[in-house]
ZAMARPA-582889 format. One record per residue (C-alpha): residue in one letter; x, y, z. Coordinates in pm, 1 decimal. Each point is the difference from the previous one (the first is absolute). Layout:
+--------+----------+----------+----------+
! residu !       c1 !       c2 !       c3 !
+--------+----------+----------+----------+
!      A !        X !        Y !        Z !
...
+--------+----------+----------+----------+
This chain:
+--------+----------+----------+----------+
! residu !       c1 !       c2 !       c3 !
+--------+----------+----------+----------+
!      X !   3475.6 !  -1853.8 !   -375.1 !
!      X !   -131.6 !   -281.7 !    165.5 !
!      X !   -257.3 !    -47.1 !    302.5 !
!      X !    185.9 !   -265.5 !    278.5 !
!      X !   -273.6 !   -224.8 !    210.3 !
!      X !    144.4 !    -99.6 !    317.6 !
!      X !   -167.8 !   -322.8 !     88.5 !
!      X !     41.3 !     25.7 !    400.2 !
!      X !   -136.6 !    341.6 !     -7.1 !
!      X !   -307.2 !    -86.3 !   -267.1 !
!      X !    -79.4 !   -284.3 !    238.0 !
!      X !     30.0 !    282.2 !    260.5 !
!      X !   -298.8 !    207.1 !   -185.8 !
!      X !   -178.8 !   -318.6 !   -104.8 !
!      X !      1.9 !    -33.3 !    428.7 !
!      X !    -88.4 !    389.4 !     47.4 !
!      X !   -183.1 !     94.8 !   -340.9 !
!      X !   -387.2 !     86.2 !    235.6 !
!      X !    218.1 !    338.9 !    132.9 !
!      X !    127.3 !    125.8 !   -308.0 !
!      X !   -132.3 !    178.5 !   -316.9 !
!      X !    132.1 !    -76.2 !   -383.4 !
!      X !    125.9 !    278.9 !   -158.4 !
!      X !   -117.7 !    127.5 !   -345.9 !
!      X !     14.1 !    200.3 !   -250.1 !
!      X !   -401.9 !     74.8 !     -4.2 !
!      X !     53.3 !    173.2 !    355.8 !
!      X !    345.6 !     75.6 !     33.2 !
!      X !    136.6 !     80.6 !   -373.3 !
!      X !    114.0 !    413.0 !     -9.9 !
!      X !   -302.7 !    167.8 !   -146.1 !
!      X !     17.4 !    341.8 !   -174.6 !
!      X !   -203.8 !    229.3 !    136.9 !
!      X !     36.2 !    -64.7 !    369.9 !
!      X !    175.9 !    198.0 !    270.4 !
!      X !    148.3 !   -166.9 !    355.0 !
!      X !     44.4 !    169.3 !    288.8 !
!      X !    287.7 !      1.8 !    225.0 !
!      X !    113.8 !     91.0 !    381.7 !
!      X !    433.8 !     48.7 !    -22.0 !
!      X !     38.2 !   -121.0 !    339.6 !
!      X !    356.4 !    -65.2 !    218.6 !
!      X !    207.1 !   -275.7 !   -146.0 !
!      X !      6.2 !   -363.5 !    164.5 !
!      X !     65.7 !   -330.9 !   -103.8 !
!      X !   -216.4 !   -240.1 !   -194.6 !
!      X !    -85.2 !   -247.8 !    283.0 !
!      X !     44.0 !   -386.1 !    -31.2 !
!      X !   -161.9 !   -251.4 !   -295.0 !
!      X !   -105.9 !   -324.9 !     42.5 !
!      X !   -345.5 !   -114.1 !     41.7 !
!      X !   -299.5 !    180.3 !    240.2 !
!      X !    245.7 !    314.1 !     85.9 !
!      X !   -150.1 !    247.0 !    198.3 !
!      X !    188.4 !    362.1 !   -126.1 !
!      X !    -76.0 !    293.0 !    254.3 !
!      X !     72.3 !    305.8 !   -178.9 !
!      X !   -238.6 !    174.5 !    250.0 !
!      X !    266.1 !    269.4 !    117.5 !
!      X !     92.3 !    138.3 !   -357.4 !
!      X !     39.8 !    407.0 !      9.9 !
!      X !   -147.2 !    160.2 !   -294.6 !
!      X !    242.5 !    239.2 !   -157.9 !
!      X !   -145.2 !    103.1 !   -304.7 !
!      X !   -210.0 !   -132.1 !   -286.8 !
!      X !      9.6 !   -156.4 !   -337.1 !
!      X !   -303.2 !    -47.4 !   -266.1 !
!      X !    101.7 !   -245.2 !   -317.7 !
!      X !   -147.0 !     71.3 !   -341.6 !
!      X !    -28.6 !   -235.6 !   -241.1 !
!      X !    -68.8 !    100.6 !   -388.9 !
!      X !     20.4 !    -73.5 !   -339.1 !
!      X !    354.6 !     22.2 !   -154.0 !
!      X !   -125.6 !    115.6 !   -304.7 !
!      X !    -78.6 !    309.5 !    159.4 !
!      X !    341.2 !     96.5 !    120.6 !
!      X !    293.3 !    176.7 !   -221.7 !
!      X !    196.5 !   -309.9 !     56.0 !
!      X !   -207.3 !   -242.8 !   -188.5 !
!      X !    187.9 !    -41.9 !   -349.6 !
!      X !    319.8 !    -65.1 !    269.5 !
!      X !   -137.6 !   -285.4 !    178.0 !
!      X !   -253.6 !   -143.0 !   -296.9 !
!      X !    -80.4 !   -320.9 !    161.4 !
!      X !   -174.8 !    172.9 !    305.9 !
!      X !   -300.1 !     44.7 !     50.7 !
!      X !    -76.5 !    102.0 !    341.6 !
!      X !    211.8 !    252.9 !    268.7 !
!      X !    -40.8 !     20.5 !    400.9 !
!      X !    175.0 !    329.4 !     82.0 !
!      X !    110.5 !     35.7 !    378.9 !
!      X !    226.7 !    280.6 !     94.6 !
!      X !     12.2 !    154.3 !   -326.7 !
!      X !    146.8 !   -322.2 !   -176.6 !
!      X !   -180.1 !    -89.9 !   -250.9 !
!      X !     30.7 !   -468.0 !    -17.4 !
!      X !    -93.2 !    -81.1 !   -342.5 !
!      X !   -162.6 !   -363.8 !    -46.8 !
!      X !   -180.7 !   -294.7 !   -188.7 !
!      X !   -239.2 !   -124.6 !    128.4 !
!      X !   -128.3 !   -291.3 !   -191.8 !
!      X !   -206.2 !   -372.0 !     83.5 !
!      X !    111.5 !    -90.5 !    330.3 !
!      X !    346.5 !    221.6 !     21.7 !
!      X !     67.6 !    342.4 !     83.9 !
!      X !    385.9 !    112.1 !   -165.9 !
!      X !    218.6 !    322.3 !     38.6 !
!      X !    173.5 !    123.0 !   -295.8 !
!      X !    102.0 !    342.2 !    124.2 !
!      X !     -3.3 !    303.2 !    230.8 !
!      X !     -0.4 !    347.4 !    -26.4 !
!      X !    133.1 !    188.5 !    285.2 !
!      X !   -107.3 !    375.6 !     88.5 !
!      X !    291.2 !    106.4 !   -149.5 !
!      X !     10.8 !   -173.2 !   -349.2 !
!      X !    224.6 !   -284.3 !     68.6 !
!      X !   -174.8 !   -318.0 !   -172.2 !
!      X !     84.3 !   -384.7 !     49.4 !
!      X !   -113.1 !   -219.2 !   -325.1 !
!      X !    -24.0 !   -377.3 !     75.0 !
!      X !    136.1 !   -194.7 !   -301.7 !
!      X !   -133.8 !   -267.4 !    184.7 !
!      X !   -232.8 !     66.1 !    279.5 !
!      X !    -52.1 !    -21.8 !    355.7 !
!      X !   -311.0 !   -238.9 !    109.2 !
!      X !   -150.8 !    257.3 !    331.0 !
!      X !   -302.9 !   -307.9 !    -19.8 !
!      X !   -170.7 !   -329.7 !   -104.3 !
!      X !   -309.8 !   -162.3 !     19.8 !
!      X !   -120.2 !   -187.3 !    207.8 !
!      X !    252.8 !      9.2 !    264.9 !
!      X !    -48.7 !   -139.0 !    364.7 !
!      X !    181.5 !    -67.0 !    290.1 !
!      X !    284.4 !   -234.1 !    -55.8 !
!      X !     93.8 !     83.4 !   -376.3 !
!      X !    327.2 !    155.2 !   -149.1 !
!      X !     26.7 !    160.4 !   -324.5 !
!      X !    347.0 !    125.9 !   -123.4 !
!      X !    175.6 !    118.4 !   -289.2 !
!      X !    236.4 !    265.6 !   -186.4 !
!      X !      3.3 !    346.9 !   -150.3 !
!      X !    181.1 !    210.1 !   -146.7 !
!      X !    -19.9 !    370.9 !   -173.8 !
!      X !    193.6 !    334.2 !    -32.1 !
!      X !    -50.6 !    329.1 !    218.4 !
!      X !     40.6 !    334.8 !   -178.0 !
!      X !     74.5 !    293.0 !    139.5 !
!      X !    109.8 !    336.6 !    -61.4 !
!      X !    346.2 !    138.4 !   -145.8 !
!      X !    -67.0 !   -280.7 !   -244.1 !
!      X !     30.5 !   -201.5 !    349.3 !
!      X !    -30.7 !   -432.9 !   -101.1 !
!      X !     13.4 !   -308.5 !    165.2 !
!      X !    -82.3 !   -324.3 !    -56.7 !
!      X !    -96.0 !   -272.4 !    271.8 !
!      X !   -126.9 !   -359.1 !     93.8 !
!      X !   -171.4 !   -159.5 !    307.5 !
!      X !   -241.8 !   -213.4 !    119.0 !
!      X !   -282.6 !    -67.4 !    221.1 !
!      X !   -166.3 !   -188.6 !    207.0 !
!      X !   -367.7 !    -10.9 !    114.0 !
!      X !   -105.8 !   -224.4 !    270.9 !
!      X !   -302.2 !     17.3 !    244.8 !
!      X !    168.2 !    -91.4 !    329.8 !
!      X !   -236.8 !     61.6 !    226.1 !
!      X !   -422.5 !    -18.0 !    103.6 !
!      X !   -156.6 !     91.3 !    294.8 !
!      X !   -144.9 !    312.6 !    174.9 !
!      X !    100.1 !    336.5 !     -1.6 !
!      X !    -81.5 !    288.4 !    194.9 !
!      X !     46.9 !    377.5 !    -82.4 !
!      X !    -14.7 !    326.9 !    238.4 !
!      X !   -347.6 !     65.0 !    151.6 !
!      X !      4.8 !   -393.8 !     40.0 !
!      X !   -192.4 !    -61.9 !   -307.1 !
!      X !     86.1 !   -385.9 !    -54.0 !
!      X !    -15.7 !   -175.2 !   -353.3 !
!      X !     11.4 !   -374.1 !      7.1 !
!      X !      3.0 !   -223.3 !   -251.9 !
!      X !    323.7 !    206.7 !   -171.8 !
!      X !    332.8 !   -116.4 !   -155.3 !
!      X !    316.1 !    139.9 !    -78.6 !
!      X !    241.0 !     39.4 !   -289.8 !
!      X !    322.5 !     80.4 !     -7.2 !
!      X !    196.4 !     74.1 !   -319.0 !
!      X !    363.3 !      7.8 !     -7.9 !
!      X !    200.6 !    198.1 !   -294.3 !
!      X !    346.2 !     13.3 !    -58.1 !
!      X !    145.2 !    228.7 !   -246.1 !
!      X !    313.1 !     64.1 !   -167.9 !
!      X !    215.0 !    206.1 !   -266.3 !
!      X !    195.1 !    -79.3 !   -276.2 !
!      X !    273.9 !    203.4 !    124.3 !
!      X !      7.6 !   -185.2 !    351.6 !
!      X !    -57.8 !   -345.6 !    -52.5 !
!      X !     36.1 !    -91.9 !    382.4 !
!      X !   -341.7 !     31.6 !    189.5 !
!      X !    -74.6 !     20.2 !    384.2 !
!      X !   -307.7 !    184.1 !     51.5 !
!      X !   -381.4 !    -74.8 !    -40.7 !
!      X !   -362.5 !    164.3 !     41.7 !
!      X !   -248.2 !   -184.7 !    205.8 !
!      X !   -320.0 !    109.5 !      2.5 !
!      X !   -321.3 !   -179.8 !    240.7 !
!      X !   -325.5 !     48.9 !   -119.9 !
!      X !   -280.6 !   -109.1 !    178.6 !
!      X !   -344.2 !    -80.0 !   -159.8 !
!      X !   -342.8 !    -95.2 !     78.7 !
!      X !   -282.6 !   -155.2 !   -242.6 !
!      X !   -210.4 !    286.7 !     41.0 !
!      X !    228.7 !    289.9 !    -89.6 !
!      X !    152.5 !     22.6 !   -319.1 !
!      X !    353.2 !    170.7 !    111.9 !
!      X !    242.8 !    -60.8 !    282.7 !
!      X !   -107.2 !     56.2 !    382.5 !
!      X !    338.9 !     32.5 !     87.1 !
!      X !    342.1 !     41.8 !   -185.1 !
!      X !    328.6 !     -1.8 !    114.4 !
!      X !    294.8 !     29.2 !   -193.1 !
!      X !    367.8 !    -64.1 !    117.2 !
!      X !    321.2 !     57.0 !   -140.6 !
!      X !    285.4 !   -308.0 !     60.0 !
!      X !    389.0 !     69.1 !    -77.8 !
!      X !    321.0 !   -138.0 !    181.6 !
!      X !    -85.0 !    217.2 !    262.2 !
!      X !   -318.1 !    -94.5 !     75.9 !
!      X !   -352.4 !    -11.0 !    -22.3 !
!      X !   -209.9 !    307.7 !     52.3 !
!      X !   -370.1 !    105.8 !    -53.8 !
!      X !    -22.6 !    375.8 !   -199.6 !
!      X !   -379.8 !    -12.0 !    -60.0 !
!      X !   -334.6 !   -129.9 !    197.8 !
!      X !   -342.1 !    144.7 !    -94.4 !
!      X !   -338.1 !   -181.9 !     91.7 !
!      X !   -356.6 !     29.2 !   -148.0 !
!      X !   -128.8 !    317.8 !     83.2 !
!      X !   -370.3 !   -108.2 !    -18.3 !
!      X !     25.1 !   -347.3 !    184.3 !
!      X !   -320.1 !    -68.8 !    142.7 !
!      X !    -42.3 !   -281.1 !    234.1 !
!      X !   -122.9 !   -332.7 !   -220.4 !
!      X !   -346.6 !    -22.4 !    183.6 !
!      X !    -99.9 !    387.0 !    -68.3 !
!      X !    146.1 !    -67.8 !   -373.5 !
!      X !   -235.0 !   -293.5 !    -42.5 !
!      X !   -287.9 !    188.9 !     92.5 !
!      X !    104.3 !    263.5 !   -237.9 !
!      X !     82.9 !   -185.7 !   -284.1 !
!      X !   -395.7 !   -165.0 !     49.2 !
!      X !   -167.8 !    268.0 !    -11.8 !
!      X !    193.5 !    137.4 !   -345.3 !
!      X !   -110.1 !   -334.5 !   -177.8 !
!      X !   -233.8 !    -38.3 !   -203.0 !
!      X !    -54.4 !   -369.3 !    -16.3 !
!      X !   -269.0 !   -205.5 !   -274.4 !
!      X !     61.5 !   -398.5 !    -80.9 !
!      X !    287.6 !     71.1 !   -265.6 !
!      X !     88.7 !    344.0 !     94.1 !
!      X !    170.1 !    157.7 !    250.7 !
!      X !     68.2 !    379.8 !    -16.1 !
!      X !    181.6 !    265.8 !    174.6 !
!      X !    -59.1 !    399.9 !   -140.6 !
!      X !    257.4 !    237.3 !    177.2 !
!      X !     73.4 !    281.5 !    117.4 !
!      X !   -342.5 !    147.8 !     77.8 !
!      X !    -20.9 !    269.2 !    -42.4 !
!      X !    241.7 !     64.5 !   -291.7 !
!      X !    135.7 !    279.2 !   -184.9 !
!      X !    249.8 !    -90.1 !   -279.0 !
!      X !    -96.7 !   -336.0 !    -41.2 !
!      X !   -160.3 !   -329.4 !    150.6 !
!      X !    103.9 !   -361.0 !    -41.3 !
!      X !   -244.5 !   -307.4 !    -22.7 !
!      X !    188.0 !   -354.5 !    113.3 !
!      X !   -205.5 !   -294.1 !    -52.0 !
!      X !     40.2 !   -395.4 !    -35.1 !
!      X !   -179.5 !   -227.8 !   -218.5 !
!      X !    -55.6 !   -328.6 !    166.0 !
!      X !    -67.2 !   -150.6 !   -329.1 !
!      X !     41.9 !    116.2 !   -410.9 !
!      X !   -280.3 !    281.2 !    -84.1 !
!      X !    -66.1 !    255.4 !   -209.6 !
!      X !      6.7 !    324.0 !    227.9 !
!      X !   -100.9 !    353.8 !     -8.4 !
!      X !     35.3 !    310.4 !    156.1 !
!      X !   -276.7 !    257.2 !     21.8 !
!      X !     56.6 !    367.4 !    160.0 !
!      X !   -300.9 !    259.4 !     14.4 !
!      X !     25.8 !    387.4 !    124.3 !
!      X !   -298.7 !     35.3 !    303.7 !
!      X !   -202.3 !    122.6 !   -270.8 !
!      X !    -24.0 !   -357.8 !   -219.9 !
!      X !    225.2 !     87.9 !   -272.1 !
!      X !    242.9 !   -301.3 !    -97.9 !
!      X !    294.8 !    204.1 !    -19.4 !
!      X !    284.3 !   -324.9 !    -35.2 !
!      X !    -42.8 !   -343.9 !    -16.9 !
!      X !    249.6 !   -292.8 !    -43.1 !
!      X !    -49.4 !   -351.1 !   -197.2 !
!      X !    270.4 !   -281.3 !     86.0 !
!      X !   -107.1 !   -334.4 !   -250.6 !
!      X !     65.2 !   -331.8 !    113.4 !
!      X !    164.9 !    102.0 !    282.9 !
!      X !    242.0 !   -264.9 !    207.4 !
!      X !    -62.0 !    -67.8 !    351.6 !
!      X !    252.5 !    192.4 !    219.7 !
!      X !     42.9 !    327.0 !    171.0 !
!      X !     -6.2 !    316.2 !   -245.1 !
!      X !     26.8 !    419.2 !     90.0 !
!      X !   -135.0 !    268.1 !   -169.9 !
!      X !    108.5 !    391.7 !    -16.6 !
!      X !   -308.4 !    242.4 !    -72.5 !
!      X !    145.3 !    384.1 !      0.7 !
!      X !   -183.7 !    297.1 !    -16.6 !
!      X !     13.7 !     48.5 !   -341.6 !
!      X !   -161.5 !   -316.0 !   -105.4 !
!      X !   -337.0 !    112.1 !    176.9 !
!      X !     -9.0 !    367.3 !    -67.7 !
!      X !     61.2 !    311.9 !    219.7 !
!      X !   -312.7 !     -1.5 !    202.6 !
!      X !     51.5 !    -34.9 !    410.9 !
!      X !   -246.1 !   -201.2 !    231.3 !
!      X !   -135.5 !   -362.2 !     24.8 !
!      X !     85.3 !   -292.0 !   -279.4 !
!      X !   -174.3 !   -350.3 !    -11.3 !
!      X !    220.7 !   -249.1 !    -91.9 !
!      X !   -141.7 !   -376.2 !   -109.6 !
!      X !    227.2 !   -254.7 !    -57.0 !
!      X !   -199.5 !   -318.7 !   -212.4 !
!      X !    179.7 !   -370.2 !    -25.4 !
!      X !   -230.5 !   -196.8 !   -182.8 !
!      X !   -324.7 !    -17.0 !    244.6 !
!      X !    170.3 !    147.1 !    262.7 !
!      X !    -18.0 !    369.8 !    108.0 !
!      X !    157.1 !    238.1 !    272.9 !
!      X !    -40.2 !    384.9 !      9.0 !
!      X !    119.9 !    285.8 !    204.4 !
!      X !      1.4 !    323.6 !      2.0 !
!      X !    318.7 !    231.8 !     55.8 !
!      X !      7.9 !    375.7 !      4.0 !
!      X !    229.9 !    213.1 !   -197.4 !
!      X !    164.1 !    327.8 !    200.1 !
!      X !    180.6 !    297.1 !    -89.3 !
+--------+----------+----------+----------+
């Protein structure tokens, strides 16, 4: 596996790079714990690439809806199967079982809703970091699929990522993202026992710096017959990018090395704390109950500049309901807020 520069088209981003975003693994990277939300709309085509498109996917018909999950693998009955995983995003009752690791995100299996599984002897690459317009990654796989009746089949393929595409794109109710680029990852598979392949999966995701999964994904199907799209589902909760700005303001909580987000407020299971260092510090999280009592508290030593996230549940601050006061300290600097805790 290999990543290919093309020098006319870096020359082309060098030209370009003010309307585009770099991709990494800080803001984009699957996360365990998080849910997306998806509209199933009508299926069209993915649009052109090439530089400052304008995609108007204004029209798009919701059909139905889709919410990913992503978890730990080591929660799931399929863990010892699939060792080297250590995270799953489950859509449609599959279950995708992957590494994520550094500045890569790998598959090595799926689990479908009824039991088949795929193991990846060598695995799939869904993502690297940082990735911007202009750059290709590609490579192999290869794994077995088991089935039932003692069902077995081994296969080979390979991939190619490539993001093909920036500009702005616009979803139904005319909410309008700029600033966005696209991937598009071709697969080709095949099985030992039919060595001859002629078909493909293309899938286009579309991604913005300020949302950590796709916008917009559509996936096609190519064979000797044709290309043609089975699946197209858009963000459920776009927001246009001025009302999101003014959103995302008012969450932070913003000192001289820290910046901090607490979310969702209220909460009932749980609550997660993001927050960036702009520089190495000891830091230290403090939560109270509205009557003063430190009921948690975190300590992170020596801690590297960088973005960070933090999962408080219930059960880490007792069973009481009502107000908490959570301070955040990074060397002098301080932020606090408080959040409220519902039934």
């Amino acid at each position: 596996m290999k990543k290919l520069f093309v020098t006319a088209i870096l020359i082309s981003f060098l030209i370009s790079a003010h309307a585009q975003f770099l991709m990494n693994s800080n803001t984009h990277i699957l996360r365990v714990g998080d849910e997306h939300y998806f509209n199933i709309a009508n299926n069209v085509g993915p649009g052109s690439d090439g530089e400052n498109i304008t995609w108007d996917f204004s029209a798009l018909q919701d059909k139905s809806t889709l919410t990913s999950y992503m978890y730990s693998a080591y929660t799931t009955a399929n863990t010892t199967d699939i060792p080297e995983a250590n995270a799953v995003l489950e859509e449609f009752e599959t279950k995708f079982y992957f590494k994520t690791s550094d500045n890569i995100i790998e598959q090595y299996g799926t689990v479908t809703k009824n039991n088949t599984l795929t193991i990846y002897s060598k695995p799939f690459v869904k993502m690297v970091f940082p990735f911007h317009y202009g750059e290709t990654y590609s490579g192999d796989f290869a794994g077995t699929v088991y089935g039932n009746n003692n069902y077995e089949a081994k296969f080979t393929g390979n991939y190619e990522l490539k993001a093909d595409a920036f500009g702005t794109l616009i979803l139904p109710g005319n909410i309008t993202y700029s600033n966005v680029f696209r991937i598009r990852t071709t697969r080709e598979q095949c099985y030992s026992s039919n060595s001859s392949c002629n078909c493909a999966t293309i899938s286009y995701k579309w991604y913005t710096k300020d949302i950590r999964y796709p916008l917009l994904t559509i996936i096609q199907t190519k064979t000797s017959k044709g290309v043609k799209t089975i699946r197209t589902a858009y963000y459920a909760r776009a927001e246009n990018q001025s009302e999101v700005e003014i959103k995302n303001e008012s969450k932070k909580l913003i000192a001289d090395n820290l910046e901090a987000k607490i979310y969702p407020n209220p909460f009932m299971e749980s609550f997660k704390i993001d927050y960036t260092l702009t520089r190495d510090s000891d830091l230290k999280i403090e939560i109270y109950d509205n009557s003063g009592r430190k009921v948690n508290s975190v300590q992170k030593n020596n801690q590297k500049a960088g973005y960070y996230t933090e999962t408080i549940h219930s059960d880490d601050i007792g069973n009481q309901l009502g107000m908490f006061h959570i301070r955040i300290v990074a060397g002098d600097d301080i932020v606090s807020k408080t959040i409220i805790r519902g039934e």
